[in-house]
C-alpha positions in Angstrom: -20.3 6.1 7.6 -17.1 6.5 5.7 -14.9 8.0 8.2 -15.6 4.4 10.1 -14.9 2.4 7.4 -11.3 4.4 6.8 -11.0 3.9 10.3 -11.9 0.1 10.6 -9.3 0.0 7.4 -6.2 1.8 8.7 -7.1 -0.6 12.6 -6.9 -3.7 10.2 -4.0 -2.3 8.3 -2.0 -1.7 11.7 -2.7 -5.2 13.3 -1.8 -6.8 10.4 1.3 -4.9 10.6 2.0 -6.0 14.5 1.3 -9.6 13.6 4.2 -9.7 11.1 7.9 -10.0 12.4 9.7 -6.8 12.0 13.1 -5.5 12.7 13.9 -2.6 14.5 17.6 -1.1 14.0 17.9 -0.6 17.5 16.4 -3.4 18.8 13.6 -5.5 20.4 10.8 -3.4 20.7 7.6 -4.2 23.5 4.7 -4.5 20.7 2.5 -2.0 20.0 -1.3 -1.6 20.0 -2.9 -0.3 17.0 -3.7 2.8 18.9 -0.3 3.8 19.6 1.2 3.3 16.3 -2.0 5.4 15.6 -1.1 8.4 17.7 2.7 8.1 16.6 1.4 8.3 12.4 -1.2 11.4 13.6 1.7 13.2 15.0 4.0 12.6 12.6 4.8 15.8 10.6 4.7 14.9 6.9 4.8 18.4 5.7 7.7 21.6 6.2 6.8 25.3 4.9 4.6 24.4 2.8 5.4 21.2 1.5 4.5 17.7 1.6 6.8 15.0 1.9 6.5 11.9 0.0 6.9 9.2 2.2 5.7 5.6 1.4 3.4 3.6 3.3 5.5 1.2 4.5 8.0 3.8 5.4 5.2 5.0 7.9 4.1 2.2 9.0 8.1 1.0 10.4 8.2 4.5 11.3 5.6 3.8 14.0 6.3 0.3 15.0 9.9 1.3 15.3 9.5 4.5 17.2 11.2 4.9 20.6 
């Protein structure tokens, strides 16, 4: 039961996201489901030898939207 409701949470937090306008440094970007910016954030390394970086929200979140 609480693995869903993180999971309905971080959906809701993600389509919020892609309802806002953001701005890509290299452009227009084709929008993005919540399921890819999912996959992108899963398999995004946060973590080298050991240690884990400290990386904001929001830093994650662009980091997805953004991503070629």
């Amino acid at each position: 039961m609480s693995e869903a409701m993180r999971a309905g949470y971080c959906i809701g937090v993600l389509e919020q996201y892609n309802k806002e306008n953001h701005y890509c440094s290299y452009g227009d970007i084709d929008v993005r489901n919540w399921y890819q910016m999912a996959k992108i954030i899963a398999n995004e390394p946060y973590y080298k030898n050991g240690d884990i970086f400290n990386i904001s929200s929001s830093t994650v979140l662009k980091k997805a939207y953004c991503y070629e």
